[in-house]
C-alpha positions in Angstrom: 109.6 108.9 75.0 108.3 107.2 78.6 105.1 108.2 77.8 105.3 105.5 75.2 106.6 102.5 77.6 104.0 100.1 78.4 105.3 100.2 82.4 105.8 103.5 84.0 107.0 105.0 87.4 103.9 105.8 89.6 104.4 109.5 90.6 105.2 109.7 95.0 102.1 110.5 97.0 103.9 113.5 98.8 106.8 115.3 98.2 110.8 114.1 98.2 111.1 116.3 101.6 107.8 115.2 103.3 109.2 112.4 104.7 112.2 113.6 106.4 114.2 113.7 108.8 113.0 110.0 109.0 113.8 109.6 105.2 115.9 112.4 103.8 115.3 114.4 100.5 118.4 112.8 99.1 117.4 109.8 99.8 114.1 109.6 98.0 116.0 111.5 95.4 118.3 108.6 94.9 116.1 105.4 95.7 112.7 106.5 93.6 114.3 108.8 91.1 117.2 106.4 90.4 116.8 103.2 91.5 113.0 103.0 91.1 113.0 104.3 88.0 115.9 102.4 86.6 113.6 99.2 87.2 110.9 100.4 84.8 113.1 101.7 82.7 114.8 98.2 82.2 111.7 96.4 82.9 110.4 98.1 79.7 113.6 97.5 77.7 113.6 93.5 78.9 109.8 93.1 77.7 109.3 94.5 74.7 108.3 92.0 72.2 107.8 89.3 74.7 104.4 88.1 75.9 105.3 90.1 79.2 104.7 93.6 77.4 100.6 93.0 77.2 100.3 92.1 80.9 100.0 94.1 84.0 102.4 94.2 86.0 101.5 92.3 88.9 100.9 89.6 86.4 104.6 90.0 85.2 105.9 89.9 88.6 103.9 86.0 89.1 104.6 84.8 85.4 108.5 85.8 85.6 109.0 84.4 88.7 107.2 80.9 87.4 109.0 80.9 83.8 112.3 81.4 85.8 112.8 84.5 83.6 115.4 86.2 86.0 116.2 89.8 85.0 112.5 90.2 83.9 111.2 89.2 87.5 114.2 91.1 89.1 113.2 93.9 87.9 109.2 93.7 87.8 110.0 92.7 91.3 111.3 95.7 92.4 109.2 97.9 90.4 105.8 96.7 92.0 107.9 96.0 95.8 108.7 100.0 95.4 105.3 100.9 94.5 103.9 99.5 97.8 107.1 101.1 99.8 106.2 104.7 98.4 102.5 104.3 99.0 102.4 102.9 102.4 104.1 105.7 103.8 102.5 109.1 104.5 104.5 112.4 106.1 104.0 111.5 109.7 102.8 108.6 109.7 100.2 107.4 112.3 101.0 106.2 115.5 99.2 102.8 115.1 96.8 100.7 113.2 92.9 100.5 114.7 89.8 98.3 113.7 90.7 95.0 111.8 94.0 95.2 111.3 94.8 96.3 115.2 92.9 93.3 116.1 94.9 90.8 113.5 97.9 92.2 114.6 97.1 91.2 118.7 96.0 88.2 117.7 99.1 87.2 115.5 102.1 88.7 117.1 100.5 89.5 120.8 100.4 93.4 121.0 101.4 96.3 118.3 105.0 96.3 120.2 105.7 93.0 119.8 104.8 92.9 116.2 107.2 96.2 115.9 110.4 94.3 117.7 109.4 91.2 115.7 109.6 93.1 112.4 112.3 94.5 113.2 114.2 91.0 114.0 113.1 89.6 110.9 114.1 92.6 108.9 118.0 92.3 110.9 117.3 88.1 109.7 117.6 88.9 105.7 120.9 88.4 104.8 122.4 90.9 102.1 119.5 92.6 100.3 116.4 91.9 99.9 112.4 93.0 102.0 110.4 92.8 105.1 106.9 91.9 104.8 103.4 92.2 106.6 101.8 89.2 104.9 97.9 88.3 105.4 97.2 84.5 105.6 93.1 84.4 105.6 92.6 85.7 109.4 96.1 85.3 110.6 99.3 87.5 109.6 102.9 86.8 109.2 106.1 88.8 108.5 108.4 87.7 106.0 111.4 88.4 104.7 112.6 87.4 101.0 115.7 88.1 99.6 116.8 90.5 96.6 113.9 91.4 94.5 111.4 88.5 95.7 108.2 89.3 97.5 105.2 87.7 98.5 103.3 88.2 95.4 105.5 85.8 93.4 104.7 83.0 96.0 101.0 83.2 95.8 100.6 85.5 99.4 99.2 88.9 99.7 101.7 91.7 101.0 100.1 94.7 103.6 103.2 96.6 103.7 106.7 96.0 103.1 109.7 97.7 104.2 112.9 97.7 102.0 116.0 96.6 103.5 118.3 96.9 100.6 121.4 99.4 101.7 120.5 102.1 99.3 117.2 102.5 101.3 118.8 103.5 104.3 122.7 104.1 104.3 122.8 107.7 103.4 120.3 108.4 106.7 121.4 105.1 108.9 124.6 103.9 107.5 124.9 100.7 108.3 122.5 100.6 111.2 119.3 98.8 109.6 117.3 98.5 112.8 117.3 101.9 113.5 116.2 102.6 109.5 113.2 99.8 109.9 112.2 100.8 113.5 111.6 104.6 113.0 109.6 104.1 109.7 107.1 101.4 111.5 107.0 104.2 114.5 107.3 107.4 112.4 106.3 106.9 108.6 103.7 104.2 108.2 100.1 105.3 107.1 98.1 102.2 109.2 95.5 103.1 107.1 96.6 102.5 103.6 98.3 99.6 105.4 94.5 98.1 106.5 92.2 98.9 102.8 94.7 96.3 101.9 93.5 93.6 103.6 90.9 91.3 102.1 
């Protein structure tokens, strides 16, 4: 009966091979048709008959966080932070951003490689679980990481890309190596693109 749940898991843009050997089939298997879907499926559980059930899910994500409603935001939180993950990748990524974002990105962080090593620090930087964020500020950008299920949405900033640093993301491929995970999706996996439409 998910076709009757108010919040449903957003089918992948590509395959659950596409994206290996960076991210392996059993991987994806795992983190989007377990863990992914097991947010939803408890998001939808946690809401019904609450005032979160009529809202979108971004909206769900801000008002949880505000109302201190815990295991609603934990899991609205990881729904919409998994969303983003899926989408921002593409088989192959491309090798770089161009145009706006290109230019943000020189002008925030110095060059493309030194926004990659400085993503990568911050990623190493989150303690436990938790994300890695490209952040927009008006005409400047920051990365941020946030622990557990947070992400930027929930403290009013507007997310580009995020990469998950949670182990289940990466151990099966990485083990326990999270630098390596995070460094060959921003050089392998990311689709710049997608990454730039989001900018406002």
């Amino acid at each position: 009966m998910n076709d009757t749940k108010k919040f449903n898991l957003p089918p992948l843009p590509y395959g659950e091979n596409d994206l290996s050997p960076i991210i392996s089939s059993d991987t994806v298997q795992l983190h989007y048709g377990k863990h992914h879907q097991a947010y939803f499926n408890m998001l939808n559980t946690l809401a019904e008959g609450t005032k979160y059930n009529e809202m979108s899910l971004e909206d769900v994500v801000v008002e949880s966080f505000k109302d201190k409603e815990q295991k609603i935001f934990n899991n609205a939180g990881q729904a919409w932070n998994h969303i983003l993950y899926w989408d921002q990748m593409k088989p192959g990524g491309e090798s770089a951003p161009s145009g706006k974002l290109h230019t943000m990105i020189e002008d925030s962080f110095g060059d493309f490689n030194s926004f990659k090593d400085q993503f990568v620090q911050q990623s190493v930087g989150v303690f436990g679980s938790g994300w890695c964020w490209l952040v927009q500020n008006d005409s400047s950008l920051e990365i941020l990481g946030t622990p557990n299920g947070e992400n930027p949405l929930a403290h009013g900033k507007h997310a580009l890309m995020g990469i998950d640093v949670w182990e289940h993301a990466y151990y099966l491929d990485y083990k326990n190596v999270r630098p390596d995970y995070v460094k060959a999706i921003l050089d392998n996996s990311i689709n710049w693109s997608f990454v730039s439409d989001q900018l406002k």
